[in-house]
DSSP file (Angstrom, degrees, kcal/mol; ACC not computed):
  #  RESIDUE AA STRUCTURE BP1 BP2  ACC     N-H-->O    O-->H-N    N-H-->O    O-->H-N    TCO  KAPPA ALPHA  PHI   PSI    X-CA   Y-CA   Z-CA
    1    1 A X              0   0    0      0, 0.0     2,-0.6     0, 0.0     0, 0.0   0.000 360.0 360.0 360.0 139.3 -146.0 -134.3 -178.7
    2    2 A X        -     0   0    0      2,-0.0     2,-0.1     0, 0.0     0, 0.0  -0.792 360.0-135.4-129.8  87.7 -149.4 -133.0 -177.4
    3    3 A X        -     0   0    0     -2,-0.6     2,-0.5     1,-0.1     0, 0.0  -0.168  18.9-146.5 -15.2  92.6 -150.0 -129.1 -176.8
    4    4 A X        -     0   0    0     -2,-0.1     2,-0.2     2,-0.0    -1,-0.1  -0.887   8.3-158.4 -51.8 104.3 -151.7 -128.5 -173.6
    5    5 A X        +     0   0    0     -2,-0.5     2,-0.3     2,-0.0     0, 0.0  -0.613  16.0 174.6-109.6 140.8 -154.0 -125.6 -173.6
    6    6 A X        -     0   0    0     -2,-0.2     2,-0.6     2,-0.0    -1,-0.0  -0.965  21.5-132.8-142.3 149.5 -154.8 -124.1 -170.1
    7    7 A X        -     0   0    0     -2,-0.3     2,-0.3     2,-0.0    -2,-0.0  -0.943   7.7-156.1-121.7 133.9 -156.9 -121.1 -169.4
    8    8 A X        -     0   0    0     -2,-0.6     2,-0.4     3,-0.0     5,-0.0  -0.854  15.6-152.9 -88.2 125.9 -156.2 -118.0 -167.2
    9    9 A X    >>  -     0   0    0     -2,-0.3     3,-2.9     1,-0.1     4,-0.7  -0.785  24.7-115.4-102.8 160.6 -159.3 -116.2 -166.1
   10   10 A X  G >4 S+     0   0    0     -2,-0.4     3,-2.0     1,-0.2     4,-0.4   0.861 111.0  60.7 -39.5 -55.7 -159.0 -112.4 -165.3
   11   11 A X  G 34 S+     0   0    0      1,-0.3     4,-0.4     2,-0.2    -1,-0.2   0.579  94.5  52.8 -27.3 -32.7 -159.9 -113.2 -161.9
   12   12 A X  G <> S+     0   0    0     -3,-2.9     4,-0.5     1,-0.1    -1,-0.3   0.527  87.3  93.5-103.2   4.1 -157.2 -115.4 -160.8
   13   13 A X  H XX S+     0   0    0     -3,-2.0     4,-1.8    -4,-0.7     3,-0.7   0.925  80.8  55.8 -45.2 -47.3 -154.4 -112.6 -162.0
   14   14 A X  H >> S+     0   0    0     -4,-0.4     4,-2.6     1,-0.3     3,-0.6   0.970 108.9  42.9 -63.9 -43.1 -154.1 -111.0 -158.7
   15   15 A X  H 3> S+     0   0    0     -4,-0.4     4,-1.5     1,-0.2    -1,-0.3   0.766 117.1  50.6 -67.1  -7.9 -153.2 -114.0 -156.9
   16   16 A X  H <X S+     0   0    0     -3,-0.7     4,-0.5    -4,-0.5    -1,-0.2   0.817 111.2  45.3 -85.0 -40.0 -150.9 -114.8 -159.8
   17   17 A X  H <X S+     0   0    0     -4,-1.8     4,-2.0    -3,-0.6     5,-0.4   0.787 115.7  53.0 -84.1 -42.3 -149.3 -111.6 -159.7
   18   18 A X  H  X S+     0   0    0     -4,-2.6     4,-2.8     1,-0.2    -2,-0.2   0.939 106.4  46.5 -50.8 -57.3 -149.2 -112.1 -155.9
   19   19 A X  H  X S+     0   0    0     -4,-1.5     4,-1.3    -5,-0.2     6,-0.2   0.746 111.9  55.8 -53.9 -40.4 -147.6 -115.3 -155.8
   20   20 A X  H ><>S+     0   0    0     -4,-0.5     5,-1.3     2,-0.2     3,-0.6   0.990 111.0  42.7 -57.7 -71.5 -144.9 -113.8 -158.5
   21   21 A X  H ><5S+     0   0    0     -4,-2.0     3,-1.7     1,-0.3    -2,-0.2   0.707 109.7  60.7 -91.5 -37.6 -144.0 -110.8 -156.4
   22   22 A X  H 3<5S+     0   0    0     -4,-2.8    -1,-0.3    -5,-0.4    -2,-0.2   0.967 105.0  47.1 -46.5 -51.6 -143.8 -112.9 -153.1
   23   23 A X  T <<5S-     0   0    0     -4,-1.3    -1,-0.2    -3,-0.6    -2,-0.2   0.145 131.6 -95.3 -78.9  25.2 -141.5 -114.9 -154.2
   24   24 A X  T < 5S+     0   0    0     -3,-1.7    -3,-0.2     1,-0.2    -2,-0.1   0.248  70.3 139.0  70.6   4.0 -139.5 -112.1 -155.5
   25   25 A X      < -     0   0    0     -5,-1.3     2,-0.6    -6,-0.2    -1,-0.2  -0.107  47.4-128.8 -67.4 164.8 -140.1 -111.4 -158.9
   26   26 A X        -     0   0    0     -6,-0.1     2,-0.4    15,-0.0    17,-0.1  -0.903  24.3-140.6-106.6 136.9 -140.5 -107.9 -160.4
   27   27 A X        -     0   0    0     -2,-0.6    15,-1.1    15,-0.4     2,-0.3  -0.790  14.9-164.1 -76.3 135.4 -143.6 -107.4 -162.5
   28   28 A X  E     +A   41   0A   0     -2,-0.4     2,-0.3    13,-0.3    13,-0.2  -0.999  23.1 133.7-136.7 122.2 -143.6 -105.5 -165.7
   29   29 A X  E     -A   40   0A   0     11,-2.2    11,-1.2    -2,-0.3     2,-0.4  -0.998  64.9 -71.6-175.5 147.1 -146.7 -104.0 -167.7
   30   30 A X  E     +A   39   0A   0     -2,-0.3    19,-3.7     9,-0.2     2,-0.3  -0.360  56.1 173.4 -58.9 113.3 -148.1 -101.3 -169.4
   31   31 A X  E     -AB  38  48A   0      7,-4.2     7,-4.0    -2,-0.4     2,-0.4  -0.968  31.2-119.9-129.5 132.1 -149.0  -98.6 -166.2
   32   32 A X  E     -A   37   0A   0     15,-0.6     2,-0.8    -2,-0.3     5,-0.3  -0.786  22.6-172.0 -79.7 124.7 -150.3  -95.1 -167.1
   33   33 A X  E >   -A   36   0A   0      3,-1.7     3,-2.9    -2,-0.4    -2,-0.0  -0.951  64.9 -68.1-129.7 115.1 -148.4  -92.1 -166.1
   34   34 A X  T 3  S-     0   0    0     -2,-0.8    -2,-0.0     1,-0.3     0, 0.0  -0.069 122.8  -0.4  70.7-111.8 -150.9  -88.8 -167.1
   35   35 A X  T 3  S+     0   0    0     -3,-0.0     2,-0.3     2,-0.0    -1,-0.3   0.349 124.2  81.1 -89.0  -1.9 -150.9  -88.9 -171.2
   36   36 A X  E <   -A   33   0A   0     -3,-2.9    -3,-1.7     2,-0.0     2,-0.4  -0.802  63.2-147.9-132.1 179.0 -148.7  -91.6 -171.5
   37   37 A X  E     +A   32   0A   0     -2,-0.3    19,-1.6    -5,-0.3    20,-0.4  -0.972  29.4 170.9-155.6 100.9 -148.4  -95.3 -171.5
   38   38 A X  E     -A   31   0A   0     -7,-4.0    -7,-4.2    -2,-0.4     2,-0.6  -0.967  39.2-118.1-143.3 161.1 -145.0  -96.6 -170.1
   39   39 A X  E     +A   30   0A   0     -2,-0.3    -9,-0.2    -9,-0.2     2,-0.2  -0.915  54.1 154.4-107.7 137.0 -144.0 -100.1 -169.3
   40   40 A X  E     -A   29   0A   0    -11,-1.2   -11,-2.2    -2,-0.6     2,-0.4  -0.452  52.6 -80.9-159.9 163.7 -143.2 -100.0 -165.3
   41   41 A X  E     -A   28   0A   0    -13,-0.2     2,-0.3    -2,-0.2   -13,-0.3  -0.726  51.4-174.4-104.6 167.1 -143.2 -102.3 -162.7
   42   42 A X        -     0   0    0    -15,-1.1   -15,-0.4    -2,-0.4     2,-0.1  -0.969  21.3-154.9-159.5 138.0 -146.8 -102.9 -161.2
   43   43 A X  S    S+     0   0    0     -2,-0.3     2,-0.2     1,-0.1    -2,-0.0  -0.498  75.8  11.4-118.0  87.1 -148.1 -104.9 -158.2
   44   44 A X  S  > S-     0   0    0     -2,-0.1     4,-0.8   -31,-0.0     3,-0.3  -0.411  84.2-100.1-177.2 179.7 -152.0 -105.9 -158.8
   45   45 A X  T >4 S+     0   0    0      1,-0.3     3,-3.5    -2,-0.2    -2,-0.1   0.941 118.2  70.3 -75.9 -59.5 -154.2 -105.7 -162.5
   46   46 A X  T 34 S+     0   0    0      1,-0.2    -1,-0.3     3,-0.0     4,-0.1   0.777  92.9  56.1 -57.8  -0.3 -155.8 -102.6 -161.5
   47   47 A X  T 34 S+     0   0    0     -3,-0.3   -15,-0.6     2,-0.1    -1,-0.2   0.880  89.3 109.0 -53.2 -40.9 -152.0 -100.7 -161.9
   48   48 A X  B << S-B   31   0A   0     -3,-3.5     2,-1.1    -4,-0.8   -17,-0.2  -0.022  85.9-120.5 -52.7 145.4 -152.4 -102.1 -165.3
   49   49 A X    >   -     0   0    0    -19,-3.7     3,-0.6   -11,-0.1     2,-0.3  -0.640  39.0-136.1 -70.7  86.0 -153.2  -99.4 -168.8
   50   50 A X  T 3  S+     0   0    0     -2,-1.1   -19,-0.0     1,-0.2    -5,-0.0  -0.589  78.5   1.6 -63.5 131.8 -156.6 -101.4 -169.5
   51   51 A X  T 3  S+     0   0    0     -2,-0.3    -1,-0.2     1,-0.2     2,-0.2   0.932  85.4 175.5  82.7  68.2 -156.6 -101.9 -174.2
   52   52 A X    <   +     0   0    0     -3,-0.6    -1,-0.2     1,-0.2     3,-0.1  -0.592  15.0 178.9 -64.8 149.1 -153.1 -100.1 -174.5
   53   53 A X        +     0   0    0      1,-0.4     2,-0.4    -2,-0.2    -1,-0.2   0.481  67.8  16.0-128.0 -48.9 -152.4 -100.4 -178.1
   54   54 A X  S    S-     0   0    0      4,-0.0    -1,-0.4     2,-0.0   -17,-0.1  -0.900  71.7-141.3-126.0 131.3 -148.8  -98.5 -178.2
   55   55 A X        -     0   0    0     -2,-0.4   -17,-0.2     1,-0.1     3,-0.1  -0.484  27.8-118.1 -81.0-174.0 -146.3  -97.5 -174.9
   56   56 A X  S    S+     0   0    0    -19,-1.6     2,-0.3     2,-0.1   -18,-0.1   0.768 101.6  15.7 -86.7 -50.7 -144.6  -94.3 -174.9
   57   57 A X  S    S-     0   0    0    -20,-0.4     2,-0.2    -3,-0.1   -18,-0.1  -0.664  97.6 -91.6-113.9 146.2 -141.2  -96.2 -174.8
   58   58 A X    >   -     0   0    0     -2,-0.3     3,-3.6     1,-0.1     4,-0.5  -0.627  36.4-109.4 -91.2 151.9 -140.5 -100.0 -175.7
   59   59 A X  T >> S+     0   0    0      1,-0.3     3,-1.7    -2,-0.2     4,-1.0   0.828 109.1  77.2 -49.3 -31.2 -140.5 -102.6 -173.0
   60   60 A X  H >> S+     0   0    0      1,-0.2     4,-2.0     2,-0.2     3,-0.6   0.858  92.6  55.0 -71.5  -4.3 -136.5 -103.0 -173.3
   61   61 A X  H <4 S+     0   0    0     -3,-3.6    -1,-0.2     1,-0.2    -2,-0.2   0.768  97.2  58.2 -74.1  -8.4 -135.9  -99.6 -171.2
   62   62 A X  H <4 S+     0   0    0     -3,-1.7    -1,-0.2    -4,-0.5    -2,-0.2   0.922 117.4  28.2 -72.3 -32.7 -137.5 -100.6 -169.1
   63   63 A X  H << S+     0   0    0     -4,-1.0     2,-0.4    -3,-0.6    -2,-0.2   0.693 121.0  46.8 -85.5 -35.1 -134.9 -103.8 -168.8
   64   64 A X  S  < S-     0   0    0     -4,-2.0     2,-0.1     1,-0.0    -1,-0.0  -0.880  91.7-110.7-135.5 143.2 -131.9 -102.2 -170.0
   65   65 A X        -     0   0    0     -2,-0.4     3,-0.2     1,-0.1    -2,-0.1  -0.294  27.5-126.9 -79.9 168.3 -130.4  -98.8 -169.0
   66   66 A X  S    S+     0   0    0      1,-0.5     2,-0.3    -2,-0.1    -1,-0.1   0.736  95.7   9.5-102.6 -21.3 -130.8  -96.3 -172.0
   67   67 A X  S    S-     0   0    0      2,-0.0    -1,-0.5    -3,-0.0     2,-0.3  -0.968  71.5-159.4-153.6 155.8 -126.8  -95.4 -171.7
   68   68 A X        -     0   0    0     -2,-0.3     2,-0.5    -3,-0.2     0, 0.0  -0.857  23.7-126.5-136.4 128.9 -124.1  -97.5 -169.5
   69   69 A X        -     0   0    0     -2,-0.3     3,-0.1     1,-0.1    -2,-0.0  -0.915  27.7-176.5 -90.2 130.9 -120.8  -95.8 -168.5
   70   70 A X        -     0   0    0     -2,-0.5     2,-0.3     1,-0.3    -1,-0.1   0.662  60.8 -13.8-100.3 -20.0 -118.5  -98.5 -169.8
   71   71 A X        -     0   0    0     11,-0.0    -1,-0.3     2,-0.0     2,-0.3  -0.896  54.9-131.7-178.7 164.2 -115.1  -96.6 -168.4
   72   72 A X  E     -C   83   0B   0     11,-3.3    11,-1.6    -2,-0.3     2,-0.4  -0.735  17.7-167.7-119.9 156.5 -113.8  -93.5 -167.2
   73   73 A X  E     -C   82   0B   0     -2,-0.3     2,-0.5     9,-0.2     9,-0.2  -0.909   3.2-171.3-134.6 163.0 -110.6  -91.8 -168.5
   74   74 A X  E     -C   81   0B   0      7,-2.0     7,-1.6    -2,-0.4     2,-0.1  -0.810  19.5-133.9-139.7 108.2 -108.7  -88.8 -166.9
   75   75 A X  E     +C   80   0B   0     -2,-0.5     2,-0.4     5,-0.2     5,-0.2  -0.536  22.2 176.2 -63.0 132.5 -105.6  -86.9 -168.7
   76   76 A X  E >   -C   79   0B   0      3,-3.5     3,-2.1    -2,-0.1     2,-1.0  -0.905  65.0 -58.7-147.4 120.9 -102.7  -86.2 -166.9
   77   77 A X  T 3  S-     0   0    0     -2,-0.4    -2,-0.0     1,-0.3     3,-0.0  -0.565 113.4 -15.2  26.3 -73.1 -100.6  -84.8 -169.1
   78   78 A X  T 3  S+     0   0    0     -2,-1.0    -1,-0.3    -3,-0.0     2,-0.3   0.434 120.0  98.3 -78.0  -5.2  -99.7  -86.8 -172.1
   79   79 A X  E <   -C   76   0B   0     -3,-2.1    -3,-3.5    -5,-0.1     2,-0.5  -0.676  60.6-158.8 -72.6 103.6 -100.9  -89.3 -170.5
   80   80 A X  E     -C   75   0B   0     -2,-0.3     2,-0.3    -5,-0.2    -5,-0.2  -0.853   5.7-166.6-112.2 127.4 -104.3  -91.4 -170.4
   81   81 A X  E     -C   74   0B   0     -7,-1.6    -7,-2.0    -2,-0.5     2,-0.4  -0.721   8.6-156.4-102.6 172.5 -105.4  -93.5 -167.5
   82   82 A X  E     -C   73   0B   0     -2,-0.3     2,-0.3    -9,-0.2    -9,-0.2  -0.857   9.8-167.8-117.8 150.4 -108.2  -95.6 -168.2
   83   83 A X  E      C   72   0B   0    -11,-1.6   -11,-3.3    -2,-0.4    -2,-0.0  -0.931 360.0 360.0-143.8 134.1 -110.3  -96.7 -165.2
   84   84 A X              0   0    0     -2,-0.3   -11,-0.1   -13,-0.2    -2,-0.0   0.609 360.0 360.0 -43.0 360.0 -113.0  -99.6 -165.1
């Protein structure tokens, strides 16, 4: 099996990132909010945190909610209902 190596230059990101987001994808990348570094959704490079070394938060909050209600309960009187 034979590795193909291909090169992206900085230049051709915006149309790359264009072409993604037309076709509906969400872009995700380190974008700077004041003092901090958080990974966010972004449409073109210059959005991007140029030489980030650390976010504020890791990329899976961005993906995943930080708490999910999984069901709700009510008492009524001795009684629990459970609801999805």
């Amino acid at each position: 099996m034979t590795i193909e190596k291909k090169l992206l230059k900085k230049e051709s990101l915006d149309a790359l990132f264009g072409k993604l987001k037309s076709n509906g994808r969400r872009l995700l990348g380190p974008v700077q909010k004041g003092d901090e570094i958080l990974f966010e959704e972004f449409n073109s490079l210059k959005d991007l945190a140029p030489d980030y070394v650390q976010t504020t938060l890791s990329a899976k909050s961005t993906v995943f909610p930080r708490c999910e209600s999984l069901f709700k309960y009510t008492l009524e009187g001795k009684d629990i209902k459970i609801e999805d």
